[in-house]
C-alpha positions in Angstrom: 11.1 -0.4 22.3 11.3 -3.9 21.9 11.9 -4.4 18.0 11.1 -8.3 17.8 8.3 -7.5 14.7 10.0 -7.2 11.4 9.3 -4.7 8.9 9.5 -4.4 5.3 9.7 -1.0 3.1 9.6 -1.1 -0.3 10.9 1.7 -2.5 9.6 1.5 -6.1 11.6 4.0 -9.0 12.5 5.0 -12.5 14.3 7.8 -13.2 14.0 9.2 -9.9 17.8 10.5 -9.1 16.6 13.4 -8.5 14.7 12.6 -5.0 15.6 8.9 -4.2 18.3 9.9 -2.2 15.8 12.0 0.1 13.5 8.6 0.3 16.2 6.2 1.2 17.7 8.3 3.8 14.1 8.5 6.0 14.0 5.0 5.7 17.8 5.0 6.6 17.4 7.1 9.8 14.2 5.3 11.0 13.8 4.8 14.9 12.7 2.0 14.2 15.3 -0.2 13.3 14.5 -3.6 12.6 13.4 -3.1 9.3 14.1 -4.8 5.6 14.8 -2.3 3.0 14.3 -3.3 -0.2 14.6 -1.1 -3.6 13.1 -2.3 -6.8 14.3 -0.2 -10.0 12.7 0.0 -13.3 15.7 -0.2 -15.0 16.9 3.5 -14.5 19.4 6.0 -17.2 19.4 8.7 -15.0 21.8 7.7 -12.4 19.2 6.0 -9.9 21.0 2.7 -10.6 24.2 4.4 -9.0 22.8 6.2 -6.4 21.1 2.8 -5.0 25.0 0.9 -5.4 25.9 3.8 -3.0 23.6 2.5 -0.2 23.3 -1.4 -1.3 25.3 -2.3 2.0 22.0 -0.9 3.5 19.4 -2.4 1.9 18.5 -6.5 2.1 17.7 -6.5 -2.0 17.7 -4.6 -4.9 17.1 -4.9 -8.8 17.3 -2.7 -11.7 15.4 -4.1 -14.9 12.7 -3.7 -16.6 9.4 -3.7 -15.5 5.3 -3.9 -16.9 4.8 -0.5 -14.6 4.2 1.1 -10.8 2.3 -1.9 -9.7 4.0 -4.7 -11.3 7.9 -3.6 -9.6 5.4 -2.7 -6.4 4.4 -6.4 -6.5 7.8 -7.4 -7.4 8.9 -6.3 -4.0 6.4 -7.6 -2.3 7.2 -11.3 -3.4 10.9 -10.8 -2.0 9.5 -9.1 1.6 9.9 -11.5 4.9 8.8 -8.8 7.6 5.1 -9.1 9.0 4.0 -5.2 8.0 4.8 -4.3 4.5 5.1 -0.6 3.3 5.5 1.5 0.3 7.8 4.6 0.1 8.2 5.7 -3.8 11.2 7.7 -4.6 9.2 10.9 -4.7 8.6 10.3 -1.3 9.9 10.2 2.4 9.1 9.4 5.7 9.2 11.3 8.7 11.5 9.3 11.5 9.2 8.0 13.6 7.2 6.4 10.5 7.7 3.0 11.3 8.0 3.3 15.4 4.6 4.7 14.9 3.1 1.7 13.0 4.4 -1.1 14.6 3.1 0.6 17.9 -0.1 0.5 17.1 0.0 -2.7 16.0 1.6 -4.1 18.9 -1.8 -2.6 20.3 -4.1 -3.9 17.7 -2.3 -7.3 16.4 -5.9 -8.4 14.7 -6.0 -5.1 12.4 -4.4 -6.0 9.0 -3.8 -2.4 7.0 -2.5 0.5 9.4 -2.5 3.8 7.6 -2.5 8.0 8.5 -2.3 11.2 7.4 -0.2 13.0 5.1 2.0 15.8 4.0 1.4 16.5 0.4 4.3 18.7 -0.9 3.3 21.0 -3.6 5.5 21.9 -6.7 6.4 25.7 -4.9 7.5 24.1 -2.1 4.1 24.7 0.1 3.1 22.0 2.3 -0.7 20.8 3.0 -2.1 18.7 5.1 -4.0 15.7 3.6 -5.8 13.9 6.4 -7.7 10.5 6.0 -11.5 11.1 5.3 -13.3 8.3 7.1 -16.5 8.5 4.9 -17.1 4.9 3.6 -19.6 6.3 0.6 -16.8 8.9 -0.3 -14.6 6.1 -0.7 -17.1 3.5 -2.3 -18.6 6.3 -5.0 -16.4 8.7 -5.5 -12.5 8.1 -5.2 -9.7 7.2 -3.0 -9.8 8.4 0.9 -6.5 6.5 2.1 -3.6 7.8 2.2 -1.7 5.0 0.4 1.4 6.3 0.8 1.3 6.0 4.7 -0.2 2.8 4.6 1.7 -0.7 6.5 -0.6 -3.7 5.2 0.1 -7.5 7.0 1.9 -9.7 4.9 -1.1 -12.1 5.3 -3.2 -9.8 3.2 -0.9 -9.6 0.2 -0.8 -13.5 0.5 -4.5 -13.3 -0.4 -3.7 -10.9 -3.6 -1.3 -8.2 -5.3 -1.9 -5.2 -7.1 -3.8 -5.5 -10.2 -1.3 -4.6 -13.0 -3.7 -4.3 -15.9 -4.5 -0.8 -14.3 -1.7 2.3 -14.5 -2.6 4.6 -11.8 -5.8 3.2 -9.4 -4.8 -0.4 -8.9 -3.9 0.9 -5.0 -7.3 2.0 -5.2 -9.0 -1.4 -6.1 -6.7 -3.0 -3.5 -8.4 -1.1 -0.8 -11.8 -0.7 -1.9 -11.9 -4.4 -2.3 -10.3 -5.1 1.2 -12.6 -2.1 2.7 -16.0 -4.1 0.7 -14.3 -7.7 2.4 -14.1 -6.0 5.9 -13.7 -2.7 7.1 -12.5 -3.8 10.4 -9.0 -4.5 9.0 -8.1 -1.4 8.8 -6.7 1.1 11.7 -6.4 4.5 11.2 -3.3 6.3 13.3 -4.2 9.8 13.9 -0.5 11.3 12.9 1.1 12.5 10.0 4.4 10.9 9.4 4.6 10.5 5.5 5.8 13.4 2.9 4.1 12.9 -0.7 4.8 15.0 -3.6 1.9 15.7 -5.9 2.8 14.5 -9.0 2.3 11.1 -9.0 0.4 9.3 -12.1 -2.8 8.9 -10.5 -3.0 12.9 -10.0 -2.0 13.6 -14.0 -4.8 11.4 -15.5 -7.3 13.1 -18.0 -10.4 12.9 -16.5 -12.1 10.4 -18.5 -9.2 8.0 -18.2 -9.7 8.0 -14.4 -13.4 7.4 -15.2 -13.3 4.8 -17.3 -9.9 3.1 -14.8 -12.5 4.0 -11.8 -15.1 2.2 -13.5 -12.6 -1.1 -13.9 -11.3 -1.1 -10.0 -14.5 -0.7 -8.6 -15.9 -3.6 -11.0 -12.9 -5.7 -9.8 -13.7 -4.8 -6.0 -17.3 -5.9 -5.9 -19.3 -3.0 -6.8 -22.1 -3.7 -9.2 -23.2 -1.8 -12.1 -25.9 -0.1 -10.7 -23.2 0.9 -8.2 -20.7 1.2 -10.7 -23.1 3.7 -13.1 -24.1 6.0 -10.0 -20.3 6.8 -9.4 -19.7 7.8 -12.9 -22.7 10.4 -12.8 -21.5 11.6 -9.3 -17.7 12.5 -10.4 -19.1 13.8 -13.5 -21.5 15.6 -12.3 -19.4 17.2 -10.0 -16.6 18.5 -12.5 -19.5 19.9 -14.8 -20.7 21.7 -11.5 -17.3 22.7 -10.7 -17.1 24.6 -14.5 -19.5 26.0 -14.4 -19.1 28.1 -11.0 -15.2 28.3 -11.9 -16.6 31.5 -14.3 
């Protein structure tokens, strides 16, 4: 495969010896090859900030510092990316070896889609896998949360030219950034029907209190274009749906 497009990954991590080493060796071992690899650090104590020295003859840039959160070292690495597909593997994460062949692909095949994304592995703390496919459903995605698998998403440069994540949010700002871009024109985006990302569920999104993610929901949709009629009908349609949910859990 000719490998003329070039791709950036961005790995984003604090504390996160215990699996970086797992994340940077799928993006290592890529069949894809002409790729940028770029590690922004949070300013680890664990011995992330050693593990990355090990592998810095690999990667085109790294930093360890402090940072204002997820989003803000996620943006961080954006700025220093060159290649025309950007994507995101955080240190809890990895990518299966085709990841990037995959992508680019398909976007050899589609060069006017913008934000390529597919389906994921989500790895349970016991070990279990499960498969968590992309739900198409526009209203789903619009009213009730987020149906992209982030993780496994490659979004055009051009697109983060037009905007960054929103770091005033901790844990949905990816979810604003697509909601907005989905509102704009859902025609950017292409769906690749394979799995080739690994996620382990216990990122910050997934350990919010419920109304925190309410009241965060309530701010990314505001940001993406939803009015408050809009906005106040998606706060009584996840609420009512963990109210139903107790109920019947008896």
């Amino acid at each position: 495969m000719e490998e003329t497009i070039k791709v950036s990954v961005i790995t984003v991590v604090y504390n996160g010896v215990k699996t970086l080493e797992q994340t940077i060796i799928s993006v290592l071992n890529q069949s894809y090859k002409n790729i940028e690899y770029i590690i922004i650090d949070g300013g680890s104590t664990d011995g992330s900030k050693e593990l990355i020295k090990k592998y810095e003859g690999h990667l085109s840039y790294w930093i360890s510092e402090p940072d204002g959160g997820l989003y803000d070292a996620m943006n961080k690495g954006i700025l220093k990316a060159t290649g025309q597909l950007i994507g995101m593997i955080n240190s809890d994460d990895w990518y299966e070896s085709n990841a990037v062949e995959t992508v680019v692909k398909t976007y050899r095949s589609n060069p006017e889609k913008r934000i390529f994304h597919g389906d994921r592995k989500d790895i349970l703390d016991n070990g279990a896998v499960k498969l968590k496919k992309f739900n198409p459903s526009g209203a789903k995605l619009i009213y009730y949360g987020m149906t992209y698998n982030h993780p496994s998403m490659f979004v055009h440069k051009a697109i983060y030219e037009t905007g960054l994540y929103n770091t005033d949010l901790k844990a949905l700002s990816d979810y604003e950034f697509v909601l907005k871009h989905y509102l704009s024109n859902p025609d950017f985006f292409s769906y690749i029907p394979q799995t080739y990302v690994n996620y382990r569920l216990n990122g910050i999104s997934g350990n919010m209190i419920f109304s925190d993610a309410i009241k965060e929901g309530y701010v990314a949709r505001k940001n993406a274009g939803l009015n408050v009629v809009q906005n106040i009908f998606s706060v009584i349609l996840r609420t009512s749906r963990v109210i139903i949910n107790k109920l019947f859990s008896f």
